[in-house]
C-alpha positions in Angstrom: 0.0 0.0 0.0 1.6 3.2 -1.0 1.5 6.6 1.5 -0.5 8.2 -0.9 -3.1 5.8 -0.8 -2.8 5.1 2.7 -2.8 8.4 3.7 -6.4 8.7 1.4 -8.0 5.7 3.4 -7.0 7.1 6.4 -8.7 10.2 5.3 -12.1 8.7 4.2 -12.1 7.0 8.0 -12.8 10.6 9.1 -9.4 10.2 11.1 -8.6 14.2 10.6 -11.2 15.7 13.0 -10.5 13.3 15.5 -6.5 14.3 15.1 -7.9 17.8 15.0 -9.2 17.4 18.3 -6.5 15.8 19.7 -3.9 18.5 18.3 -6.0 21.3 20.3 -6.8 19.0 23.6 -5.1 16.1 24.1 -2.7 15.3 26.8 1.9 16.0 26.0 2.6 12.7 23.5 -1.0 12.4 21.8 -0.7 16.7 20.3 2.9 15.8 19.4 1.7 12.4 17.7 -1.2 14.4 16.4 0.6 16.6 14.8 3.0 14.5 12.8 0.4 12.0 11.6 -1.8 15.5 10.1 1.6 16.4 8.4 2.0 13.3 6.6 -2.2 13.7 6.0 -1.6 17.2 4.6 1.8 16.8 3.0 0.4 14.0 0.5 -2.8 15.4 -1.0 -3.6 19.2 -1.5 -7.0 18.6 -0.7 -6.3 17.6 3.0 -3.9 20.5 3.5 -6.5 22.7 2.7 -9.1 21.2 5.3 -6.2 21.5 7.8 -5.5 25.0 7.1 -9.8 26.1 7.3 -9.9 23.8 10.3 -7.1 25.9 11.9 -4.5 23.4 12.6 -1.3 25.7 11.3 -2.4 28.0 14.3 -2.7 25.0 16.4 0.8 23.5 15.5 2.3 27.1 16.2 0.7 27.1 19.6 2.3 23.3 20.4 5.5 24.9 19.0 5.5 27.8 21.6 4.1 26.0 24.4 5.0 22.4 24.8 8.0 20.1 25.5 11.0 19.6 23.4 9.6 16.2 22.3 6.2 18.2 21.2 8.7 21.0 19.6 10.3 18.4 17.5 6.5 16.4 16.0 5.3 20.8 15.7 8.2 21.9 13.4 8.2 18.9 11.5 4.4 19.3 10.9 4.9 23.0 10.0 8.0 21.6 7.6 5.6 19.2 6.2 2.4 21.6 5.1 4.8 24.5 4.2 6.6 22.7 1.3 5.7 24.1 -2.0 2.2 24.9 -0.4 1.9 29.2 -0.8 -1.6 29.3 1.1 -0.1 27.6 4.2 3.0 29.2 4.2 0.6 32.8 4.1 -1.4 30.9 6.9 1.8 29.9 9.2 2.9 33.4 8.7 -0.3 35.2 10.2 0.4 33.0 13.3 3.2 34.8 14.8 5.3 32.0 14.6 8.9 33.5 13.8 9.6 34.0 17.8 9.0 30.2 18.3 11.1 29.6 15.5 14.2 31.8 16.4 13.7 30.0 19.9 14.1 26.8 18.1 17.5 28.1 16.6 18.6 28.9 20.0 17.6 25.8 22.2 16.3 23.1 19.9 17.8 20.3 18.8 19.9 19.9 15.6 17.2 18.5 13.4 14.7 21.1 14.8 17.1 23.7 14.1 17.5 22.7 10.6 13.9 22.4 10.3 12.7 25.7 11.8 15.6 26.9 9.1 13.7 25.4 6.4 10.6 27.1 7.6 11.7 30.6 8.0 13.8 30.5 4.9 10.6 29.6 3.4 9.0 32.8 5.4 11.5 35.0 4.2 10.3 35.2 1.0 8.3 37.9 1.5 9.5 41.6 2.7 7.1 41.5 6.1 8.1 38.3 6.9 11.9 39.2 6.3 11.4 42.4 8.6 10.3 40.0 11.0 12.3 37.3 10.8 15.9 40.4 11.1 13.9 42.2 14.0 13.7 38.5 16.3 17.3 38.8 15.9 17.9 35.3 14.1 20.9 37.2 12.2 23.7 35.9 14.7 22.1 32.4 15.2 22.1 32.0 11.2 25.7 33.0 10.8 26.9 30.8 13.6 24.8 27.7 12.2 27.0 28.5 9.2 30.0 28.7 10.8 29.8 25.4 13.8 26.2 23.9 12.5 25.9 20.7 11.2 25.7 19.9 7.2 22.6 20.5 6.5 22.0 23.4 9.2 25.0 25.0 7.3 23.2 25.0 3.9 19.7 26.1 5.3 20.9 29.2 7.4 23.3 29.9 4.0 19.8 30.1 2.4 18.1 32.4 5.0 21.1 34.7 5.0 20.6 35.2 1.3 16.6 35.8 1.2 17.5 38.0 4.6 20.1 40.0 2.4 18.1 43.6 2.0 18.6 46.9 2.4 19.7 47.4 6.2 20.2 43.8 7.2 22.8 43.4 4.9 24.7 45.8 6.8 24.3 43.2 10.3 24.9 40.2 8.0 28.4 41.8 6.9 28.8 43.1 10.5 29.2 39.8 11.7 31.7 38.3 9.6 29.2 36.3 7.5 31.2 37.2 4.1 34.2 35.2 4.9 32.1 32.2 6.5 30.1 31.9 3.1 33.0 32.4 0.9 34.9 29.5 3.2 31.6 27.3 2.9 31.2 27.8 -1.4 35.3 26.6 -1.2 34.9 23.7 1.2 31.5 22.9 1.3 29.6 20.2 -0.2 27.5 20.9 -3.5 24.5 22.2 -1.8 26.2 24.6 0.1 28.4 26.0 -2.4 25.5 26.8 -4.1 23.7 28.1 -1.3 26.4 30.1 -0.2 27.0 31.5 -3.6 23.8 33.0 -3.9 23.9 34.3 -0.4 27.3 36.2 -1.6 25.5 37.5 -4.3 22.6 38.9 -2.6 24.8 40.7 -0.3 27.4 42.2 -2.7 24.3 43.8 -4.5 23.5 46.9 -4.5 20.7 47.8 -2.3 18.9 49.0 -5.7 19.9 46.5 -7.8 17.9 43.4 -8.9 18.6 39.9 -8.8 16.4 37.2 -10.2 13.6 35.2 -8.7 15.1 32.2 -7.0 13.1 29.4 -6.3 11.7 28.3 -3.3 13.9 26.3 -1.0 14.0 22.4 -2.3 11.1 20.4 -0.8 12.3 18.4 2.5 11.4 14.3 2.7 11.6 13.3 6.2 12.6 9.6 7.0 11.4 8.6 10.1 11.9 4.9 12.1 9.4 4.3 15.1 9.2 1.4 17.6 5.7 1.1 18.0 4.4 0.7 22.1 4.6 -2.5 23.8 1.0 -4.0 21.9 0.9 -5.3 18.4 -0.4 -3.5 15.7 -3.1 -5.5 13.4 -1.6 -5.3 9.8 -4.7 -3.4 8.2 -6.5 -0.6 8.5 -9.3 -0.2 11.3 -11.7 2.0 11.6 -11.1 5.6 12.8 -13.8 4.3 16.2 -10.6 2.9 17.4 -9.5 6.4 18.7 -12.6 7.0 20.5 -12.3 4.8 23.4 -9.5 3.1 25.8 -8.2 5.7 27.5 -5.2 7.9 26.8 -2.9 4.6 25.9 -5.6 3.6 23.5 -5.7 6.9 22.2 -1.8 7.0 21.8 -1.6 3.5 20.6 -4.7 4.3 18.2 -2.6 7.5 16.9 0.5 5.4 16.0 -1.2 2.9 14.9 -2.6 5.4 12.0 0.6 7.4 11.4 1.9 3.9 10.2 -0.4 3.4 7.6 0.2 7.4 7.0 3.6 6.6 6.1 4.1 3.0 5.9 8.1 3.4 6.1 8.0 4.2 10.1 8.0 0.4 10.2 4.7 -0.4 11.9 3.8 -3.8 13.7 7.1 -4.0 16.1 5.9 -3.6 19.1 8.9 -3.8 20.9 9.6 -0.3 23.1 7.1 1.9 25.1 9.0 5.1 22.4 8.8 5.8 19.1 12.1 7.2 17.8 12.2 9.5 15.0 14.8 10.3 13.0 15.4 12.8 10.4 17.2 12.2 7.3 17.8 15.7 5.2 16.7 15.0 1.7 17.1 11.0 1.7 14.0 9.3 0.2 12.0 7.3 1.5 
């Protein structure tokens, strides 16, 4: 069964107002678990990113984002990742929700993967000149330069990216201010393809005049996520049941009943092991799945 078609039956269960509902009430693990499983939901068919976005769940993921624990951080930014990708209406959406303060704070105390996911996001963001006010006023200048400079691969090739959409007017003046030049012009010598590239463009931008132009670039390259999970102590069945099964059993039923679709979501978390009491994620740049 492929995601795509998974992701469609899970649908036509009626499984996203019941995920709704759990994203805006449910208790620490079921929000986070809510949220990943309506990112795969909305990621794979427009239709469902659009329900997601009228049934406020963007706002709803930027509230988890601001307010829960790391774990729920981590499930958040990757759902935001998810329904941003080459998806203009919920990037507009995400950025009427105020949610370039929790970013920056992500930059500053996440982890490493959701630092190079809430890069992804506001280089996304900065594609438009509010957003890019915004994004320079939080002060994210000196956290993009120094994921640049100590950051790990990929977190060196996204903030490259943000420094080059953030590369206007004044805030090219802060972006050379804090050595960013020779960073970037070390990272397109040394670098790997990607961020050559990246920082070549990000030179660019800032050796421009302020009135100059500069073409259009496209939008940053869509993220896959690959993800491995160790379902809860209880055996999944190996088809599809009924969304009913999240209606009843408590809060473990209603976690086990939210893994239990997430796997069918995205049939590559490797469903049915029911070996550990976590589910481990882990995030693998552009590999795919």
């Amino acid at each position: 069964m492929n995601n795509e078609r998974s992701c469609a039956e899970i649908t036509n269960e009626g499984a996203i107002p019941v995920l709704m509902e759990l994203l805006g009430t449910g208790i620490g693990v079921q929000k986070g678990l809510a949220a990943l499983t309506l990112g795969f939901l909305g990621a794979t068919n427009k239709a469902n990113s659009t329900v997601l976005r009228d049934a406020g769940a963007l706002g709803l993921l930027v509230d988890l984002l601001r307010t829960e624990g790391i774990e729920q951080e981590q499930h958040a930014v990757t759902a935001l990742e998810h329904l941003t990708a080459h998806n203009n209406e919920n990037l507009k959406a995400v950025a009427r929700e105020d949610v370039i303060a929790p970013l920056v704070s992500v930059l500053q105390v996440g982890s490493d993967t959701q630092k190079e996911l809430g890069t992804v996001v506001l280089g996304r963001l900065a594609g438009t000149q509010a957003s890019r006010e915004k994004i320079a006023a939080e002060g994210v200048i000196p956290l993009l330069v120094g994921l640049v400079r100590t950051g790990t691969n990929a977190q060196k090739e996204e903030a490259a990216h943000v420094l080059g959409r953030l590369a206007k007017d004044e805030t090219k003046a802060v972006i050379k201010s804090l050595g960013a030049i020779g960073i970037l012009q070390e990272l397109q010598q040394t670098g790997t393809t990607g961020q050559k590239r990246k920082a070549r463009v990000a030179l660019k931008a800032i050796s421009e005049d302020d009135g100059g132009t500069s073409k259009r670039r496209r939008s940053a390259p869509n993220q896959t996520l690959c993800f491995s999970a160790i379902q809860k102590g209880v055996s999944m069945p190996s088809s599809p049941h009924s969304i009913e099964e999240l209606s009843g059993g408590g809060t473990l039923g209603l976690e086990q009943g939210v893994y239990f679709i997430m796997s069918f979501a995205n049939p590559k978390v490797g469903a049915n092991k029911g070996v550990d009491h976590e589910a481990q994620w882990g995030y693998c740049g552009r590999d795919v799945l």
